[in-house]
C-alpha positions in Angstrom: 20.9 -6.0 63.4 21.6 -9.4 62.1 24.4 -10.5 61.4 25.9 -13.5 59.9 28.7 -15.7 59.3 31.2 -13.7 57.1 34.2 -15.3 55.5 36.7 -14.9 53.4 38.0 -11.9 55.0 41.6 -11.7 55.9 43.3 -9.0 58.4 46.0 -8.4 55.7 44.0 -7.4 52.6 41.5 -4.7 51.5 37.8 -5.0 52.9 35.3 -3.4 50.4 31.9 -3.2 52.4 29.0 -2.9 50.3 26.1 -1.1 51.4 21.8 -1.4 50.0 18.3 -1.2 51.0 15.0 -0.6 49.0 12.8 2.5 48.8 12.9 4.2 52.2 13.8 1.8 54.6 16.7 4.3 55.8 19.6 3.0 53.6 20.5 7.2 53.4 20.8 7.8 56.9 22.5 4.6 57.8 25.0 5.8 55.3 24.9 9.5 56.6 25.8 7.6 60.4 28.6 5.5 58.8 30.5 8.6 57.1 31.1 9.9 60.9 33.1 6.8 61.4 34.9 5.4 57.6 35.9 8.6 55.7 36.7 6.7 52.5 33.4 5.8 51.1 31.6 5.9 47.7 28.4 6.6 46.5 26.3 5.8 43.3 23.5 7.6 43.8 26.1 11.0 44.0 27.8 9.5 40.9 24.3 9.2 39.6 23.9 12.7 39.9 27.0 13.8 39.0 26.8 11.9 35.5 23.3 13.2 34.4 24.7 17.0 34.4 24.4 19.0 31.3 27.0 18.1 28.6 27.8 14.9 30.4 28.2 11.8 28.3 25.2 10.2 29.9 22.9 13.1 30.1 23.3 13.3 26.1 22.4 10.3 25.6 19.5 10.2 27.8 18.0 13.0 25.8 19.2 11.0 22.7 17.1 8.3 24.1 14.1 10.5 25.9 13.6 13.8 24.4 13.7 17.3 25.3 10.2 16.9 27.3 12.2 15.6 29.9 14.3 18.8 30.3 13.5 21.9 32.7 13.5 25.2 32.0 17.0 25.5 32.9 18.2 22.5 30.7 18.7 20.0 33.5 16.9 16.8 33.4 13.7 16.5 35.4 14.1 13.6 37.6 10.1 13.9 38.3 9.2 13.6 34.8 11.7 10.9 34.3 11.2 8.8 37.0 7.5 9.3 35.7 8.3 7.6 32.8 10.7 5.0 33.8 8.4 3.8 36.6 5.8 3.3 34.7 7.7 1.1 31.6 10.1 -1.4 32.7 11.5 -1.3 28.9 12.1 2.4 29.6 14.0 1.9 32.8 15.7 -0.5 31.1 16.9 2.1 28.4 17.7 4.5 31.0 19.4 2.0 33.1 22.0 0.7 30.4 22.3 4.2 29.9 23.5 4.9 33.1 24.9 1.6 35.2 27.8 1.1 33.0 29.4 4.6 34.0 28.3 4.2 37.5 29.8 1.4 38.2 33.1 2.1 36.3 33.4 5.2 38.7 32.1 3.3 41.7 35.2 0.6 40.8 37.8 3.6 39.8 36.5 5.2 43.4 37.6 2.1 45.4 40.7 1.4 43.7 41.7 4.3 44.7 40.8 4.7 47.9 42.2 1.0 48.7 45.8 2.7 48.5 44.8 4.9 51.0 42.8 2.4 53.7 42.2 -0.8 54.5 38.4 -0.4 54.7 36.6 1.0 52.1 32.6 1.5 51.9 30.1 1.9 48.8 26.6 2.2 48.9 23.9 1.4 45.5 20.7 1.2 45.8 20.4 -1.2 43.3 23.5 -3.0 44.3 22.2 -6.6 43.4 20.3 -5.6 40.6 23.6 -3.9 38.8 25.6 -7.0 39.3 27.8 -4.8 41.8 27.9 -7.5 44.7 31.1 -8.4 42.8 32.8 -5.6 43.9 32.0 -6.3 48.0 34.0 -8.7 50.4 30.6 -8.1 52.9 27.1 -6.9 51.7 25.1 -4.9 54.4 21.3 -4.4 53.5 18.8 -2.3 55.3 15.3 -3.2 55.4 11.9 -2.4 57.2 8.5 -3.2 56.6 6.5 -3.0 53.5 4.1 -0.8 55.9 7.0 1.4 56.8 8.3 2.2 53.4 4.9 3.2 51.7 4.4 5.5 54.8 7.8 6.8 55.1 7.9 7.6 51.4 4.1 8.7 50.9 5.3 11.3 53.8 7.8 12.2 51.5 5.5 14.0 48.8 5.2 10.7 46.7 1.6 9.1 46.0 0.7 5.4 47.3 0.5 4.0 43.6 4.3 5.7 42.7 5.6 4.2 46.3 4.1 0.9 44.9 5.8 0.7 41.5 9.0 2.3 42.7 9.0 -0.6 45.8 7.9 -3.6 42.7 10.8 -2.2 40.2 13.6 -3.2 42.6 14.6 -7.0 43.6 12.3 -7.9 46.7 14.0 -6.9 50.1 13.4 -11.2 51.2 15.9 -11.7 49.0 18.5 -8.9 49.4 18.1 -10.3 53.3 19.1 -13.5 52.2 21.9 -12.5 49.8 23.6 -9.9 52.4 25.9 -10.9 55.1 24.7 -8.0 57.6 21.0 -6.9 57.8 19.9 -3.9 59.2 15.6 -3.9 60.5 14.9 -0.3 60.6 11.2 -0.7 61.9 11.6 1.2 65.0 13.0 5.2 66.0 15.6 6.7 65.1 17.6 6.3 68.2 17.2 2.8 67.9 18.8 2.4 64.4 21.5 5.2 65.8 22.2 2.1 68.1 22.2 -0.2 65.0 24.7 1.7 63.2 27.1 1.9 66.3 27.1 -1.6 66.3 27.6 -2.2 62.3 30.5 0.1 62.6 31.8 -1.7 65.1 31.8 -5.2 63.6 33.7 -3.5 60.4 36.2 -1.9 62.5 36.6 -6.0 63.6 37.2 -7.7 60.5 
């Protein structure tokens, strides 16, 4: 773990910690690890989820925007198909994206607000935290990163092909520069007991500030 010089954070106010990563360098289990520890803690990949449901604001429009050959049988969008055709047009993702980030992040902000009231510390993670223009919302900005090597394996293992890993990996903002735009970096490269033993230790250093 790497951590630098953070400022501009005072014992007597709110800390809002915001958390990233890029496709499969661990950002969901570092996450998992840090619920044990912070209870109040937000999440735009559930608020993701929760948005695209049938007869949700966002899920109409999508549909509006995509058509019903992105529906299953059951009337719920297919995030296979989808992600299909998102990751294979940036204008598409685009679309889908302005779709989407606005009522993410108005729930992600409405979320810590709210939890604020009730604790000092309060954690978000977003994948695409930079990207969205959500680094605004954190006092300290923890990224977790491994290898280019590591992700394409990690998430080949996972059922995807090489080529999907590869677009997936070239639609997000380059994990050099979410290193040098986050105050805490995480290098998951190694097992999982050693990133176990980096999460101890991030938790830790929040618990500090």
């Amino acid at each position: 773990m790497l951590a630098r010089g953070i400022t501009g954070v005072s014992a007597s106010k709110n800390i809002v910690i915001g958390i990233t990563g890029g496709v499969a360098t661990g950002k969901s289990t570092v996450v998992s690890l840090l619920r044990k520890d912070f209870k109040y803690f937000t999440s735009a990949d559930e608020i993701a989820r929760r948005i695209v449901k049938p007869g949700m604001p966002a899920y109409k429009n999508i549909i509006k925007k995509f058509g019903n050959r992105i529906l299953s049988k059951n009337g719920t969008i297919d995030r296979k198909i989808l992600a299909a055709i998102i990751f294979n047009n940036p204008l598409r993702r685009k679309q889908l994206q302005n779709i989407t980030h606005p009522e993410i992040i108005s729930a992600m902000k409405k979320n810590v607000e709210t939890f604020k009231k009730k604790s000092r510390i309060v954690l978000f993670e977003a994948p695409l935290l930079f990207e969205a223009g959500m680094q605004k919302m954190a006092d300290v900005i923890v990224a977790v990163v491994s290898s280019k090597k590591n992700q394409i394996k990690r998430f080949v293992n996972s059922g995807h092909t090489r080529a999907d890993t590869l677009r997936r990996i070239k639609s997000q903002l380059p994990l050099k520069t979410k290193i040098k735009k986050a105050d805490i970096v995480i290098y998951n490269d190694g097992s999982l007991k050693e990133l176990k033993k980096s999460v101890k230790e991030l938790a830790a250093v929040i618990k500090e500030l």
